[in-house]
C-alpha positions as CSV (number, residue, x, y, z in Angstrom):
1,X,-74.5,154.4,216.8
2,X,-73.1,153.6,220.4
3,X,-71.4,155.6,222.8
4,X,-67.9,155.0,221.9
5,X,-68.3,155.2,218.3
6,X,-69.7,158.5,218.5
7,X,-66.9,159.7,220.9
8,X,-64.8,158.6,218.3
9,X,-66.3,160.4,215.7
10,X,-66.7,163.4,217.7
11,X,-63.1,162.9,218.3
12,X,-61.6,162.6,214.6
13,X,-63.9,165.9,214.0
14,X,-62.3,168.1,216.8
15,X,-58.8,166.8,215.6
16,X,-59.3,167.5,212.0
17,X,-60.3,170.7,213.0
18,X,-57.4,171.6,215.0
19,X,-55.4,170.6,212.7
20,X,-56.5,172.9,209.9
21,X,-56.8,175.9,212.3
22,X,-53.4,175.2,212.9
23,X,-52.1,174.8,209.6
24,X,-53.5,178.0,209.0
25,X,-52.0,180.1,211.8
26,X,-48.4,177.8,210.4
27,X,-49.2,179.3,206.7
28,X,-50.3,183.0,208.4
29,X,-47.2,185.2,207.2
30,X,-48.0,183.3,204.0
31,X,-51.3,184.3,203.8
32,X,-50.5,188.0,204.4
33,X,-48.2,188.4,202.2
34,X,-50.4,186.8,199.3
35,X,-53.4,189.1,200.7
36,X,-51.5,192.9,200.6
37,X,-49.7,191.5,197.3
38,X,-46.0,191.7,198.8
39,X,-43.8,191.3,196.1
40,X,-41.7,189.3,198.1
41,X,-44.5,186.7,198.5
42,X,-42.4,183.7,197.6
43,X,-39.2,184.3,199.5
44,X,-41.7,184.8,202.8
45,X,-43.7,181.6,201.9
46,X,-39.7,180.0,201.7
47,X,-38.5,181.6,205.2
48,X,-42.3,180.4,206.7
49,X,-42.0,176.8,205.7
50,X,-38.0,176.1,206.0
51,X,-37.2,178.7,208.7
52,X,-40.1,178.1,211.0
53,X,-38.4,174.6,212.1
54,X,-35.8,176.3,213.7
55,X,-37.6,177.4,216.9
56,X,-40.2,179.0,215.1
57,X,-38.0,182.2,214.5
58,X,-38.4,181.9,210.6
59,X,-42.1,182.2,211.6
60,X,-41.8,185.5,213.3
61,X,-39.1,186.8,210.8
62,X,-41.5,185.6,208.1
63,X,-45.2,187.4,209.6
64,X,-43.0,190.6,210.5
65,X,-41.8,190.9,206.8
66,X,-45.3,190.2,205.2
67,X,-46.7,192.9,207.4
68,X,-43.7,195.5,206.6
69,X,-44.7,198.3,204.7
70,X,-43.8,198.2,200.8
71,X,-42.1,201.6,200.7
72,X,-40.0,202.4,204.0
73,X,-39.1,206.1,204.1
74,X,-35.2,206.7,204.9
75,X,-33.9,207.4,208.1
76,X,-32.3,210.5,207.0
77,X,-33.8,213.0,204.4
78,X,-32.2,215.0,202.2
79,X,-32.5,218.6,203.4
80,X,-32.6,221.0,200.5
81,X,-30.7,224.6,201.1
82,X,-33.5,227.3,201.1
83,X,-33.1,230.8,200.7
84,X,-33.7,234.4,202.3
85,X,-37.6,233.6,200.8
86,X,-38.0,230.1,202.2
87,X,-37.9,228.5,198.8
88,X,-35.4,225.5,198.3
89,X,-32.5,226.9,196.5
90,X,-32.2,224.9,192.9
91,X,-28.9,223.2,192.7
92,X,-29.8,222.1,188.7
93,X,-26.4,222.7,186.2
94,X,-28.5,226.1,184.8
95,X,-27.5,228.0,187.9
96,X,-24.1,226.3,188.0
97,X,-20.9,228.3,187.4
98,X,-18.3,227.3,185.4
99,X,-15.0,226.6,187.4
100,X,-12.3,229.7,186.7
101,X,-9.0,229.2,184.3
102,X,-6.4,229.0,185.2
């Protein structure tokens, strides 16, 4: 094998290997969200291939909702009433009065 011909195979290696490392960081949010079992797995793998053409913000959109959490906890917590003994107060229709007559 001469010199060129092996710069040339030398070549089409480092290319082909480029090119899968960066398919795979492409397909990343993709591969997340198939890893943790997201059950939104197809809509990401939609917004990573179609939204990622539009300056690669799809991309970002897609990674940061493969790497949510499932279960986000709300922003505001219902606080329970409690009484003089520090135990929440129970609200069930037992305790409830009846409205008066009229």
């Amino acid at each position: 094998m001469d010199g060129e011909a092996a710069y040339f195979a030398i070549l089409i290696i480092v290319l082909a290997g480029g090119a899968i490392i960066g398919f795979l960081i492409f397909m990343l949010p993709t591969l997340v969200a198939f890893i943790r079992g997201n059950p939104h797995k197809w809509l990401i793998f939609l917004l990573n291939i179609l939204g990622s053409w539009f300056l690669g913000v799809g991309w970002f959109l897609a990674l940061f909702w493969a790497l949510a959490p499932e279960f986000v906890e709300p922003l505001f917590k219902k606080i329970e009433p409690q009484n003089s003994s520090g135990k929440a107060e129970n609200s069930s229709a037992e305790n409830a009065q009846p409205p008066p007559k009229a």
